[in-house]
C-alpha positions in Angstrom: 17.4 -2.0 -11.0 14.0 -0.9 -9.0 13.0 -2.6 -6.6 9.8 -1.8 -4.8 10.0 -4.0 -0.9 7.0 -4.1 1.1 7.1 -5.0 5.2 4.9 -4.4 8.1 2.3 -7.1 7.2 1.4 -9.7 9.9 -1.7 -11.3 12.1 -3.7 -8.8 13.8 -7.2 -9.1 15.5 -10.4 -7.4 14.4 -10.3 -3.8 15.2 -6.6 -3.2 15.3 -4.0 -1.6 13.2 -0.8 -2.4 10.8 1.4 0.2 9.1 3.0 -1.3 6.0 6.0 0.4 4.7 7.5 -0.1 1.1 11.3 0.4 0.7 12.0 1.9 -2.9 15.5 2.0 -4.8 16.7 2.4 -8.0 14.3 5.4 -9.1 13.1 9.0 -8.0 10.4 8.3 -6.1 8.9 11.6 -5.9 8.5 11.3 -9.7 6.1 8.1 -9.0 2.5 8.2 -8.7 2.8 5.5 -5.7 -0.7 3.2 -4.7 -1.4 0.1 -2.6 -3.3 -2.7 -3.9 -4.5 -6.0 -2.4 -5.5 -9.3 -3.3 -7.3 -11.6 -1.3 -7.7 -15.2 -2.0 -9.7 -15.9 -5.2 -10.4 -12.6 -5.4 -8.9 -10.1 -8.2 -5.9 -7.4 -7.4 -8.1 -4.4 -6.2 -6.3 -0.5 -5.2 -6.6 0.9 -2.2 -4.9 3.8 -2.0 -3.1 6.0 -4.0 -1.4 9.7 -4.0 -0.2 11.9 -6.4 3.3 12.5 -7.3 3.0 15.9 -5.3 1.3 14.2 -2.3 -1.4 16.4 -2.4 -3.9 14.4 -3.7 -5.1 11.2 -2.2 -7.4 8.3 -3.2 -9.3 5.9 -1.0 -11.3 2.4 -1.6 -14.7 3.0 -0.5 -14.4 -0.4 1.6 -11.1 1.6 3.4 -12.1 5.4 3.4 -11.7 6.9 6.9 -9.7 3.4 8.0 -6.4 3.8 5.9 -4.2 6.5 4.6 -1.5 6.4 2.2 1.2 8.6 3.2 4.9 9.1 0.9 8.3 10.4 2.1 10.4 10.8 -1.3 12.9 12.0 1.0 13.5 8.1 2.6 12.3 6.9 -0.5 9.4 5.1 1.1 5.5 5.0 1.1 3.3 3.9 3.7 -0.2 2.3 4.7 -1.4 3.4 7.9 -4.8 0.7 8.5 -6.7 0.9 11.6 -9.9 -0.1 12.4 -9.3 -3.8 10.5 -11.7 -6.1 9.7 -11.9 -9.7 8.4 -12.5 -8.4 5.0 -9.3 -6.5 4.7 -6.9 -9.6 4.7 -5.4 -10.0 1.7 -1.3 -9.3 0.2 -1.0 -6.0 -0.1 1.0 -4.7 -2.8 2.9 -1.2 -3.7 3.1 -0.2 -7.2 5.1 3.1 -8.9 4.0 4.5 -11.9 5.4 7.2 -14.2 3.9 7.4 -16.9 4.6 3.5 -19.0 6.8 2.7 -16.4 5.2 0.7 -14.0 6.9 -1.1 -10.7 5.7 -3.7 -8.7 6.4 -5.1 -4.8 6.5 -8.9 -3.7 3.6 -8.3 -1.4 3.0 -8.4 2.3 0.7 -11.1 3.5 -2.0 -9.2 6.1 -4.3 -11.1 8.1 -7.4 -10.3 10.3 -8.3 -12.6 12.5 -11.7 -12.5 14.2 
């Protein structure tokens, strides 16, 4: 069974950071093209972030480019978002997602909130 568990999220202030990890098991991560999405309140699912099954190629949200970076260790079986520099807009749950091809995994979320 896969399973795809997201941590790290929490209340920070304006101008600080959060590193969200996600826990995968039950398939080769280093197969997966891995991402992070969010979803703010009446707002649609949006990605943020997302990096090749090589790690050698990463994609940014305009909104987060130069703020957060997307970093995998297939070794551990984990991603991670590194966010610094938050702002109000950036709360939202942030989700991981695997894909490979049709296969396609989500996490439960992890509520992040920026507080003014």
């Amino acid at each position: 069974q896969v399973q795809l568990v997201e941590s790290g999220g929490g209340l920070v202030q304006t101008g600080g950071s959060l590193r969200l990890s996600c826990a995968a098991s039950g398939l080769t991560l280093q197969d997966y093209h891995l991402s992070w999405y969010r979803q703010a309140p009446g707002k649609e699912r949006e990605l943020v972030a997302t990096i090749d099954d090589y790690g050698w190629r990463e994609q940014y949200a305009d909104a987060v480019k130069g703020r957060f970076t997307i970093k995998r260790d297939d070794g551990e079986s984990m991603v991670y978002l590194q966010m610094s520099s938050l702002k109000s807009q950036d709360t939202a749950v942030y989700y991981c997602h695997a894909r490979l091809r049709g296969d396609v995994y989500w996490g439960q979320g992890t509520q992040v909130t920026v507080s003014p």
